[in-house]
DSSP file (Angstrom, degrees, kcal/mol; ACC not computed):
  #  RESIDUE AA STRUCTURE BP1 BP2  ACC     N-H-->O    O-->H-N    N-H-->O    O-->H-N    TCO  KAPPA ALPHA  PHI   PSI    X-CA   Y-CA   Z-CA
    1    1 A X              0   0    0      0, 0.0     5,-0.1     0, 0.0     4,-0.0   0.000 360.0 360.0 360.0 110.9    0.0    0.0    0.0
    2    2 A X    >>  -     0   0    0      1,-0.1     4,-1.2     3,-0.1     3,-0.9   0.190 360.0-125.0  15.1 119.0    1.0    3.6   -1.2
    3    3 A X  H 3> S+     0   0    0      2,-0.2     4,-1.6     1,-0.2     5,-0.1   0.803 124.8  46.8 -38.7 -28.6    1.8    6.4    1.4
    4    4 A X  H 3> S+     0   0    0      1,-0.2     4,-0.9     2,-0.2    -1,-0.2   0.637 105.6  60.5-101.8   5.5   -0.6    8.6    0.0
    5    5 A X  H <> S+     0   0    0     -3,-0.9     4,-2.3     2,-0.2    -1,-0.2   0.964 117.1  40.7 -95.9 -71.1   -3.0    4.9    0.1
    6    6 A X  H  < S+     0   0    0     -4,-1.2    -2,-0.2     2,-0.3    -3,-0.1   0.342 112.1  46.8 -78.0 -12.1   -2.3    5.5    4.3
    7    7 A X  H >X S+     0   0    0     -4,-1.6     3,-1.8     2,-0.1     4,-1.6   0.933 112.4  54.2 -85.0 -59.2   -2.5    9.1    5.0
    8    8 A X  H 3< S+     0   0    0     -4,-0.9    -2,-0.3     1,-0.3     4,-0.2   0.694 109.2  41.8   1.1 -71.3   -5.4    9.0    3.2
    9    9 A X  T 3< S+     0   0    0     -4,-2.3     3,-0.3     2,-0.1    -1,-0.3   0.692 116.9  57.1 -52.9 -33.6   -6.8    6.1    5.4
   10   10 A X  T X> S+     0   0    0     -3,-1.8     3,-4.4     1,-0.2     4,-1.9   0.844  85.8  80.9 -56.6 -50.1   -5.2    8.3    8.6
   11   11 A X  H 3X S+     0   0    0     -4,-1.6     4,-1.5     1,-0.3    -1,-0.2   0.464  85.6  50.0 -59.2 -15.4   -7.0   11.3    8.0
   12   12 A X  H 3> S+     0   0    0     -3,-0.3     4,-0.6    -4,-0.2    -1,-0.3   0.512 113.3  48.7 -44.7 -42.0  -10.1   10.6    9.4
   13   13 A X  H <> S+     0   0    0     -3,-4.4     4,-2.2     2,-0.2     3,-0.2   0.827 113.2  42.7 -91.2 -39.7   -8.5    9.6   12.2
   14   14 A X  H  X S+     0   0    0     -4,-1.9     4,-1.9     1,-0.3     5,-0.3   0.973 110.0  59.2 -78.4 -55.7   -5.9   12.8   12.7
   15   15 A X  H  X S+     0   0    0     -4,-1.5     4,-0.8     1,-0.2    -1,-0.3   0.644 111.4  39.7 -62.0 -24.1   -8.8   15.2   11.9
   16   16 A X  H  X S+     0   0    0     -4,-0.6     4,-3.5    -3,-0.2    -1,-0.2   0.898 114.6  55.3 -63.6 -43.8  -11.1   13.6   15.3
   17   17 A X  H  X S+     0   0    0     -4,-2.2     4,-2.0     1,-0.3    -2,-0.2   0.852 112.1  41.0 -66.8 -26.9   -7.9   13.5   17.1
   18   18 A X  H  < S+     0   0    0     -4,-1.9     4,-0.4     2,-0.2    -1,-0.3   0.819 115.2  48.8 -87.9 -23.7   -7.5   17.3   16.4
   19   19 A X  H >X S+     0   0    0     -4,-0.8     4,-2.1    -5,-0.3     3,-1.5   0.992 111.4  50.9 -78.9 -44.8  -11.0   18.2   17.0
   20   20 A X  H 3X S+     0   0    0     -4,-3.5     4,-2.0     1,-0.3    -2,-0.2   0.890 110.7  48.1 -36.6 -59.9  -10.9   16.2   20.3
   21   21 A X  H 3< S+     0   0    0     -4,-2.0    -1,-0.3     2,-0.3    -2,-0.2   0.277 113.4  51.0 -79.8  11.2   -7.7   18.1   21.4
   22   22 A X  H <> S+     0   0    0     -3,-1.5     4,-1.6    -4,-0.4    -2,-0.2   0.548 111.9  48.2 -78.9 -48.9   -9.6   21.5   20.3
   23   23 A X  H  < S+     0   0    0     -4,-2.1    -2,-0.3     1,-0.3     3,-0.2   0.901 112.1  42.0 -81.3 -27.7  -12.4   20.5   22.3
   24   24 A X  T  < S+     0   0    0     -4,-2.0    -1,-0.3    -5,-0.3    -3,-0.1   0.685 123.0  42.8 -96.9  -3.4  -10.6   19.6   25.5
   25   25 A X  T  4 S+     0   0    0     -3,-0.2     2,-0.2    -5,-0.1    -2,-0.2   0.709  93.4  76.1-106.6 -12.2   -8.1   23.0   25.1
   26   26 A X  S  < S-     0   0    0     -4,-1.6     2,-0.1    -3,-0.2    -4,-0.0  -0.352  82.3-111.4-113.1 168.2  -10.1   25.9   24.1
   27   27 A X     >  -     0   0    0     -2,-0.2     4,-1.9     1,-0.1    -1,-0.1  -0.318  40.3 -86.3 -98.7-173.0  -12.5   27.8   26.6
   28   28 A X  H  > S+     0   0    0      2,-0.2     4,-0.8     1,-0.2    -1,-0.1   0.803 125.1  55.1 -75.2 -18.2  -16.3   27.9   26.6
   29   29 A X  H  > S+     0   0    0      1,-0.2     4,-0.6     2,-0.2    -1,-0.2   0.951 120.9  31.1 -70.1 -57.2  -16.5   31.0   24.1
   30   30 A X  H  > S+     0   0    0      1,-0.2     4,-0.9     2,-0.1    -2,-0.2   0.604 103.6  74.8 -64.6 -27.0  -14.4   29.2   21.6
   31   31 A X  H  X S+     0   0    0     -4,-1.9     4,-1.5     2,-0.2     3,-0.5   0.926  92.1  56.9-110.3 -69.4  -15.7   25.6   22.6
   32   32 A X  H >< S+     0   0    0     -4,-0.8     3,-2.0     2,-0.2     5,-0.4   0.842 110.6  46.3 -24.3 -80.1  -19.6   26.3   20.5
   33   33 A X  H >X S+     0   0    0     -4,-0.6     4,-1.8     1,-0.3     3,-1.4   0.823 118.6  43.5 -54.5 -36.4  -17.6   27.1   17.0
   34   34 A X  H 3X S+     0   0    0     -4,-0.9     4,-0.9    -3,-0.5    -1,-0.3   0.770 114.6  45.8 -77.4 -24.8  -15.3   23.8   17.7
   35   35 A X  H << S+     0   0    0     -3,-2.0    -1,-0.3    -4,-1.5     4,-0.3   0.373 104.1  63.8-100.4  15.4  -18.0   21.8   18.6
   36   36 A X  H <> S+     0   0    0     -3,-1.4     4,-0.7    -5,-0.2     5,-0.2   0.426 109.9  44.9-116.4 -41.9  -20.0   23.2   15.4
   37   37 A X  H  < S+     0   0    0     -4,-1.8    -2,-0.2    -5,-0.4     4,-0.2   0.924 107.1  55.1 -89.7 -20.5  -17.2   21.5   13.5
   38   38 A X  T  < S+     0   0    0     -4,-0.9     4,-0.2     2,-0.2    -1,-0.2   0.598 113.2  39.8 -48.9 -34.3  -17.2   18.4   15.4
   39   39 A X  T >> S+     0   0    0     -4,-0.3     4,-0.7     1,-0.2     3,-0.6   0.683 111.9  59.6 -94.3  -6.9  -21.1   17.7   14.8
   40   40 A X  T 3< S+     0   0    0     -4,-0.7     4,-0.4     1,-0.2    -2,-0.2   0.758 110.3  50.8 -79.2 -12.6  -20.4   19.1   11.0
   41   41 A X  T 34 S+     0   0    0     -5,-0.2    -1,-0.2     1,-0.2    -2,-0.2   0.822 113.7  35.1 -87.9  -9.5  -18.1   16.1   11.1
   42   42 A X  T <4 S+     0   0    0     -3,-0.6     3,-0.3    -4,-0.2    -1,-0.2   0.132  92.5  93.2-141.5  15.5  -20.1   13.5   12.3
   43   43 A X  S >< S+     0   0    0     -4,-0.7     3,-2.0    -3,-0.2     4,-0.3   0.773  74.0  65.4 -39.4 -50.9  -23.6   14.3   10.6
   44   44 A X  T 3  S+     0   0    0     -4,-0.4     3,-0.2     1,-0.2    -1,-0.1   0.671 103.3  53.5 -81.6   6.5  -23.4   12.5    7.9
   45   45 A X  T >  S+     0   0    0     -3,-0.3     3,-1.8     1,-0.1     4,-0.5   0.444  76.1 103.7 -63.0 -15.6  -23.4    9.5   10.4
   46   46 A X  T <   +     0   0    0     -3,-2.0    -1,-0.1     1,-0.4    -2,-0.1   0.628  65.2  58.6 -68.8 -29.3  -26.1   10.1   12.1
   47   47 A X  T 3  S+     0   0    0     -4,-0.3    -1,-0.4     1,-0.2    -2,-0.1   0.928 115.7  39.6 -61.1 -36.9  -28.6    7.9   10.9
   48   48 A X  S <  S+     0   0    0     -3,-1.8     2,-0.6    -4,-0.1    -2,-0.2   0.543 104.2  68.3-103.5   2.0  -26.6    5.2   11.8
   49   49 A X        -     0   0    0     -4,-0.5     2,-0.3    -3,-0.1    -1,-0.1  -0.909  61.7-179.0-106.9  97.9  -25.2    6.4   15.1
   50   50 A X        -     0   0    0     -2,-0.6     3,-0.5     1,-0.1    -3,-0.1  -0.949  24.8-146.1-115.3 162.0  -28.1    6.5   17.6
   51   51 A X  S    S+     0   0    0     -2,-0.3     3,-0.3     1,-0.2    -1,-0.1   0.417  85.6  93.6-100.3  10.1  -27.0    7.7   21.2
   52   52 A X    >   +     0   0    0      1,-0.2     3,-1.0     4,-0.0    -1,-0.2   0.617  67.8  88.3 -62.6 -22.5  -29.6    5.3   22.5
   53   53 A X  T 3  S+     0   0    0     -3,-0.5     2,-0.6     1,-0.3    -1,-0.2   0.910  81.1  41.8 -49.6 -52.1  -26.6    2.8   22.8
   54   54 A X  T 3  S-     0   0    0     -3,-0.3    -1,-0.3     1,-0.2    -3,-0.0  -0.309 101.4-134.5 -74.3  38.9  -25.0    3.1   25.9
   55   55 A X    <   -     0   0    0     -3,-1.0     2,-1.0    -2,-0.6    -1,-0.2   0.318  59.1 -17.1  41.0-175.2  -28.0    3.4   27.8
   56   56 A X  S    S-     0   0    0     -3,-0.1     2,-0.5    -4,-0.0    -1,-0.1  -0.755  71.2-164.3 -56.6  94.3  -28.6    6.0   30.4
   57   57 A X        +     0   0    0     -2,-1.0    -2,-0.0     1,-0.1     9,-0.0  -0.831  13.7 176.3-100.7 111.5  -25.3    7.2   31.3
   58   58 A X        +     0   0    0     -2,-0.5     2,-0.6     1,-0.1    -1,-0.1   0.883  51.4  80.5-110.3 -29.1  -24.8    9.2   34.5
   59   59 A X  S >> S-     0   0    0      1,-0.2     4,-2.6     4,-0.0     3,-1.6  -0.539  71.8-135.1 -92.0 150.3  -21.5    9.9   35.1
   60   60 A X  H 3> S+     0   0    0     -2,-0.6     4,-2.5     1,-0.3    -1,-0.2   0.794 105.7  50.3 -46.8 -38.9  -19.9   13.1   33.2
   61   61 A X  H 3> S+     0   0    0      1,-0.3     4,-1.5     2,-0.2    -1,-0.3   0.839 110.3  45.8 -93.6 -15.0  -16.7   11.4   32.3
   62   62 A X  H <4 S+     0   0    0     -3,-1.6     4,-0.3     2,-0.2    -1,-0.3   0.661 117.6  50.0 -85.9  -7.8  -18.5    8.3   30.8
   63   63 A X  H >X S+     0   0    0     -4,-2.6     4,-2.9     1,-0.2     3,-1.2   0.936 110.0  52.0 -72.3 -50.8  -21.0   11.1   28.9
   64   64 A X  H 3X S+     0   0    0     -4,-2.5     4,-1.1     1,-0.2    -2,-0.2   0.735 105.8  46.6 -50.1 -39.5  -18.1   12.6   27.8
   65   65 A X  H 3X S+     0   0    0     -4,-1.5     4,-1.2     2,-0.2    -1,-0.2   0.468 116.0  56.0 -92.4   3.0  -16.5    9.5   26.4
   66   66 A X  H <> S+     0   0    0     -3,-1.2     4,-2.1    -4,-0.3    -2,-0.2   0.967 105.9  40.3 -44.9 -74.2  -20.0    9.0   24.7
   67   67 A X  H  X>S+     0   0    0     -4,-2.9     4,-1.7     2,-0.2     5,-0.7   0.932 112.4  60.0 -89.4 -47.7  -20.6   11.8   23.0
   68   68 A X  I >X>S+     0   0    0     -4,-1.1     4,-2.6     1,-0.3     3,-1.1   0.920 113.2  43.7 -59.3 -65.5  -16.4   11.8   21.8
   69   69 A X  I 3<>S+     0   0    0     -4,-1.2     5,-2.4     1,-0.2    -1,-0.3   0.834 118.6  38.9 -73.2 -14.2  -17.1    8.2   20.1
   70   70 A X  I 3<5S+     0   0    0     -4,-2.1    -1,-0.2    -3,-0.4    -2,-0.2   0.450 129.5  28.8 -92.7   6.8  -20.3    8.8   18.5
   71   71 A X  I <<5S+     0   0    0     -4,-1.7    -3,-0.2    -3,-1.1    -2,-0.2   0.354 142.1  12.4-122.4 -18.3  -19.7   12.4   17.2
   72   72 A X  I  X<S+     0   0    0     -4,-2.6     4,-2.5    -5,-0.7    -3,-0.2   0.507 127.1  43.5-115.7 -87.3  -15.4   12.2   16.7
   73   73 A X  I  ><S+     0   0    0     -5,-0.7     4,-2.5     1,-0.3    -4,-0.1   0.766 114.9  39.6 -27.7 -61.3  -14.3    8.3   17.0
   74   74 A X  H  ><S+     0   0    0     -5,-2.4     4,-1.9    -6,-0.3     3,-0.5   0.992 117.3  46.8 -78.7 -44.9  -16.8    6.3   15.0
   75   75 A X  H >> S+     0   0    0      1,-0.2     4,-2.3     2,-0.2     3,-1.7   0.937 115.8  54.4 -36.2 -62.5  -17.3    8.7   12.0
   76   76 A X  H 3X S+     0   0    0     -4,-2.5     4,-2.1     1,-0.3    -2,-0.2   0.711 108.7  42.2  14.6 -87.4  -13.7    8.7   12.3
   77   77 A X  H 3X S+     0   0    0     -4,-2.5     4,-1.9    -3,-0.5    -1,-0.3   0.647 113.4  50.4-154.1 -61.4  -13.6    5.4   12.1
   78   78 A X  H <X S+     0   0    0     -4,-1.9     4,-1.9    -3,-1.7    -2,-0.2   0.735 106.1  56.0 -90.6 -17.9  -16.3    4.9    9.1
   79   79 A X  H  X S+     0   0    0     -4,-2.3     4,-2.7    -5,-0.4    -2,-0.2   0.968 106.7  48.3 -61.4 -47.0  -14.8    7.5    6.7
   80   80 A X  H  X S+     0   0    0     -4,-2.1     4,-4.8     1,-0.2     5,-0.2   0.897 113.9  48.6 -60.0 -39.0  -11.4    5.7    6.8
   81   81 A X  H  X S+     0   0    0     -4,-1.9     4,-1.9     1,-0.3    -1,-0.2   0.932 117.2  43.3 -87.8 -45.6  -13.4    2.1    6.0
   82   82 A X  H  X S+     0   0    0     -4,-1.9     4,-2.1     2,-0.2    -1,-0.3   0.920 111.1  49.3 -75.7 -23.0  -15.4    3.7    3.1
   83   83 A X  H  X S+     0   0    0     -4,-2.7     4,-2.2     2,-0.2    -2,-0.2   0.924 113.4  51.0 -72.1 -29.7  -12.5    5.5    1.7
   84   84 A X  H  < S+     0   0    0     -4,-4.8     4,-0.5     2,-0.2     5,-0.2   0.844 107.4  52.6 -44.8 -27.9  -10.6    1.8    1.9
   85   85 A X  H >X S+     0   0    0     -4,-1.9     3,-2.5     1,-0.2     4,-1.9   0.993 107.3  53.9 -92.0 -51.0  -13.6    0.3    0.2
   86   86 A X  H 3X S+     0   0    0     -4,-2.1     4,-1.7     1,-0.3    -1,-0.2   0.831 107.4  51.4 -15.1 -58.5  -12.9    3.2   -2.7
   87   87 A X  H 3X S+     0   0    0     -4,-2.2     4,-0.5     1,-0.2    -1,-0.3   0.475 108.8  47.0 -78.8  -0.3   -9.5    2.1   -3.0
   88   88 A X  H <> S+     0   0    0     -3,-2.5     4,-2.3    -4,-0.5    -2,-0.3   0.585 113.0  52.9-120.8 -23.0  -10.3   -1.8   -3.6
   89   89 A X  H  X S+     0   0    0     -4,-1.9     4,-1.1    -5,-0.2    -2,-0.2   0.844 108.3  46.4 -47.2 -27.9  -12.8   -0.9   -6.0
   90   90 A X  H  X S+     0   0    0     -4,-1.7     4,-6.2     2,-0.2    -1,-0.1   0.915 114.4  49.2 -53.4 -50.0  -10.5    0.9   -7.5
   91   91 A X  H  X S+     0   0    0     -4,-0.5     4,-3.7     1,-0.2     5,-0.4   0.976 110.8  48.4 -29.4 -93.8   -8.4   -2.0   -7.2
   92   92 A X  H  X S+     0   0    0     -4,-2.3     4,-2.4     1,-0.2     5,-0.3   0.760 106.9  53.1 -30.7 -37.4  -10.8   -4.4   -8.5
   93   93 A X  H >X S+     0   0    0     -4,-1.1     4,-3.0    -5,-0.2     3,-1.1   0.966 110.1  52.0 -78.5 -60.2  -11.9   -2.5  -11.8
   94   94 A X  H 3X S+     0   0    0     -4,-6.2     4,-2.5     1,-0.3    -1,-0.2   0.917 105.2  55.4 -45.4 -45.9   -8.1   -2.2  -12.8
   95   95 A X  H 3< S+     0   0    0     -4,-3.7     5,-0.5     1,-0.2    -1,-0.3   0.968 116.7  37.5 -51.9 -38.8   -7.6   -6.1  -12.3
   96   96 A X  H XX S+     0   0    0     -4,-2.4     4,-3.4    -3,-1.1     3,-1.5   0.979 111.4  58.9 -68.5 -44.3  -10.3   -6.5  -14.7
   97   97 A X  H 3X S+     0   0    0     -4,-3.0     4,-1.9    -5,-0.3    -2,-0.2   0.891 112.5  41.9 -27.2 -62.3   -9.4   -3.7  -16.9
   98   98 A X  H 3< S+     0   0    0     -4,-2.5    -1,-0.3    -5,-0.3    -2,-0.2  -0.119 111.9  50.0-101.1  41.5   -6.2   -5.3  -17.4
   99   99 A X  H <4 S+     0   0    0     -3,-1.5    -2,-0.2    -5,-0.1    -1,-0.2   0.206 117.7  49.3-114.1 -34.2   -7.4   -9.3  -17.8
  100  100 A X  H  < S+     0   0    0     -4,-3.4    -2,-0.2    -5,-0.5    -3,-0.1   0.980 115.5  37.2 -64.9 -45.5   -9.7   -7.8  -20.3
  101  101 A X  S  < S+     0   0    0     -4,-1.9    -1,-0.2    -5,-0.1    -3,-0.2   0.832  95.2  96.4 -73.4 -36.7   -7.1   -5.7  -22.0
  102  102 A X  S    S-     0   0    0      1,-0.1     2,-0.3     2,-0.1    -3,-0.1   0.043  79.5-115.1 -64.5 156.2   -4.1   -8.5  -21.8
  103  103 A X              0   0    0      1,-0.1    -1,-0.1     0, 0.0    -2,-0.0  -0.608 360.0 360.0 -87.2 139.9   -3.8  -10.8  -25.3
  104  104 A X              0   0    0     -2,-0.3    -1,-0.1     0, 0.0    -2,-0.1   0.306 360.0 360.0 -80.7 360.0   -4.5  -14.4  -24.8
């Protein structure tokens, strides 16, 4: 696999880990616009991310590691796996490309 195959696959992952270290540094003024990019990041999950999982969750630091995998982690998580599945389709169509194209 490529570098550019495995940043690629990364980036998903770097861009939570920087919104995560946004959210845990910045103060409560700042904190709305950073968490504005956090839920723009993890919308287009949402249908499939209900927050019904975990049950009733009462203490702050287990909300807190809640809301971080179902708004950061698992988008996170599902970007990298669809952009893989891009790159073995890709995969796949060339292999055919070229047994179609090749001379018997």
């Amino acid at each position: 696999m490529s570098w550019t195959k495995r940043l690629l696959l990364a980036l998903p992952f770097g861009i939570a880990a920087v919104l995560t270290v946004l959210l845990l540094g910045v103060d409560r003024q700042h904190g709305q616009r950073v968490a504005g990019y956090c839920f723009l990041f993890g919308t287009p999950w949402e249908w499939l991310l209900d927050p019904g999982w975990f049950g009733h969750v009462r203490s702050r630091w287990g909300m807190a590691l809640e809301v971080y995998s179902l708004v950061l982690w698992i988008p996170a998580a599902l970007y990298s796996f669809c952009i893989w599945l891009i790159f073995a389709g890709l995969e796949m169509i060339s292999r055919r490309h070229s047994n179609l194209s090749a001379p018997d």
